[in-house]
C-alpha positions in Angstrom: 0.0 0.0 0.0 1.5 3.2 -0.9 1.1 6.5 1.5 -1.9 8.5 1.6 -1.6 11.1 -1.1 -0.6 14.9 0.8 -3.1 17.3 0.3 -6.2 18.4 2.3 -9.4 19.3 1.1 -9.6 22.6 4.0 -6.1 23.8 2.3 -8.0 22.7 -1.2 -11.4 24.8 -0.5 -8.7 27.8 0.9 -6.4 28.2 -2.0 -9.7 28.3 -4.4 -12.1 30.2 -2.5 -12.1 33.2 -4.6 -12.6 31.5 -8.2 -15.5 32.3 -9.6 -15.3 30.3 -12.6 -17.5 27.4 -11.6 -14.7 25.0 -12.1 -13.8 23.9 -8.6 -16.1 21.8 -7.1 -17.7 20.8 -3.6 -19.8 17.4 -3.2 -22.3 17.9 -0.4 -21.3 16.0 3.0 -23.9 12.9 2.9 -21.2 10.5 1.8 -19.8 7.9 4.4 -16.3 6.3 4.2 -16.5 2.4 3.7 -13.1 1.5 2.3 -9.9 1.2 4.0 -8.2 4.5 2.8 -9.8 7.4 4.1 -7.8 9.5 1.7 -7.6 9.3 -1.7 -6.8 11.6 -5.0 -7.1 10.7 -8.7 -8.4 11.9 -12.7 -12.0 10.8 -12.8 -13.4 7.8 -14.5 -17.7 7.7 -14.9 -20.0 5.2 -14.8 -23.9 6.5 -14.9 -26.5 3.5 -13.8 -29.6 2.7 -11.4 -29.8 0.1 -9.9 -27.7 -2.5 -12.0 -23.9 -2.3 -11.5 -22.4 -4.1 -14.7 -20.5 -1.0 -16.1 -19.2 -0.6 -12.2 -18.0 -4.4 -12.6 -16.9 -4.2 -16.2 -14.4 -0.5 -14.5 -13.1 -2.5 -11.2 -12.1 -5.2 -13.1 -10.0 -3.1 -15.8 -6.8 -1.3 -14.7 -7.6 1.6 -12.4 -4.0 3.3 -12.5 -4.7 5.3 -10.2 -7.9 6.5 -11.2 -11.2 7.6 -9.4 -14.4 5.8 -10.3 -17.2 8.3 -9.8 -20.2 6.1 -9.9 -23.8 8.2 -10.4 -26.4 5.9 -8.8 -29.2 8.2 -9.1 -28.5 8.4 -5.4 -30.9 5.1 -5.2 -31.0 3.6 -1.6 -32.8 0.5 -3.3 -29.7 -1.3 -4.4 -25.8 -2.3 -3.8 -24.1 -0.9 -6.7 -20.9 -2.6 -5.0 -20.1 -4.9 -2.5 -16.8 -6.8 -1.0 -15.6 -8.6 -4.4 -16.3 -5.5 -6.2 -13.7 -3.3 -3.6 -11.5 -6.1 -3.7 -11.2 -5.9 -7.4 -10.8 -2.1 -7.1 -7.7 -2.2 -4.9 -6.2 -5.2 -6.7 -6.2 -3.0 -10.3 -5.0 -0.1 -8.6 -7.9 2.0 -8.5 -7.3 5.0 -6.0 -11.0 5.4 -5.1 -14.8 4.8 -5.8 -17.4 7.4 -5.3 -21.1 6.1 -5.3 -23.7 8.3 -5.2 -26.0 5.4 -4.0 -25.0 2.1 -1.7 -22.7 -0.3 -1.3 -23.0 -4.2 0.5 -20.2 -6.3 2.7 -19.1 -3.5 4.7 -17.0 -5.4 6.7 -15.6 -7.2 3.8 -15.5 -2.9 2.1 -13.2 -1.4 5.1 -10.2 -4.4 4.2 -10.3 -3.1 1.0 -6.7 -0.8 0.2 -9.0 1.7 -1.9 -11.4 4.8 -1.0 -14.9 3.9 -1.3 -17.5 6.4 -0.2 -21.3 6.2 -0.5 -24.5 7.2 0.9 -25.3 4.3 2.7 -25.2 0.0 3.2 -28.0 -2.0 1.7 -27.8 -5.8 1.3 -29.6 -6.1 -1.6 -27.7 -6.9 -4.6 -28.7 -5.3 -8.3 -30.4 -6.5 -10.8 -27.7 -7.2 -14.0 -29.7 -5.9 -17.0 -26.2 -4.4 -18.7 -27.4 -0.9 -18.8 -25.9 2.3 -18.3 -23.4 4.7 -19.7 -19.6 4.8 -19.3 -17.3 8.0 -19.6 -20.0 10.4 -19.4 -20.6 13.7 -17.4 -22.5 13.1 -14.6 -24.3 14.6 -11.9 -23.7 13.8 -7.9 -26.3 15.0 -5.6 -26.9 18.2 -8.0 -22.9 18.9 -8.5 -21.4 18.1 -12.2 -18.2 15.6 -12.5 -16.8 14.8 -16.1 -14.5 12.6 -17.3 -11.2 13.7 -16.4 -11.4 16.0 -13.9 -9.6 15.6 -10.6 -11.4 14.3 -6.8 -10.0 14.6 -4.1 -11.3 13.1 -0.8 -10.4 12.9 2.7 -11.4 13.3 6.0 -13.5 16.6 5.4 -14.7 15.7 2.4 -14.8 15.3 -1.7 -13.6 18.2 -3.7 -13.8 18.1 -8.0 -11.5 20.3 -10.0 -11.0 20.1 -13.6 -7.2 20.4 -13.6 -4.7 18.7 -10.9 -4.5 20.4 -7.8 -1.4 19.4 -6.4 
């Protein structure tokens, strides 16, 4: 496991506070920490479903390089878009975080897991496969915009979004 990545969202949200331009972004604090790196910093990957998590499979499973998956769930507390074998598969290909606006399973299983994962909330119930969603689109997460290749960074205060590398 390498060392949490240096950089603070506070310092983040200081050094930006007087751009007006829209670009840097705050996700609203309703997202809880389930994996087992409370820090985590990387250009954004997107995966748009509801309630059926085959594109989040399909991303875990590929080579994360240090990528963030931001995952737009439609903020659905119905189903698990990702559970233990999921984060497991996410630390193993290097992915430096997930981001689920909606819930994840296995939570236990979740905070062994050497990647970020934050959601809304645990639910048990799997999803339903149906193969449908959208990959490498812009998304929206509770009401704030993330595209493909911007930056996140999260920690211990909370998610920030900009569109070119902070630090």
């Amino acid at each position: 496991m390498s060392n949490p990545p240096d950089f603070a969202t506070c310092d983040l949200c200081d050094a930006t506070k007087n751009d007006s331009s829209g670009g840097f972004r705050v996700l609203p604090p309703v997202f809880r920490n389930f994996g087992a790196n409370g820090r985590f910093a990387g250009e954004v990957c997107t995966v748009k479903c509801h309630e059926d998590n085959t594109l989040v499979k399909a991303a875990v499973d590929s080579p994360g390089e240090g990528r963030v998956l931001v995952v737009d769930g439609g903020g659905s507390l119905r189903r698990a878009l990702l559970g233990g074998n999921l984060g497991a598969a996410a630390a193993r290909n290097g992915w430096a975080g997930v981001v689920i606006d909606g819930c994840v399973r296995d939570v236990a299983e979740l905070a062994q897991c050497h990647t970020g994962i934050r959601a809304l909330a645990p639910m048990p119930l799997p999803t339903e496969k149906r193969g449908e969603g959208q990959r490498d689109v812009a998304v929206q997460i509770q009401g704030v915009w993330v595209r493909p290749g911007d930056w996140l960074y999260a920690d211990e205060d909370g998610i920030v979004v900009s569109p070119v590398p902070l630090h």
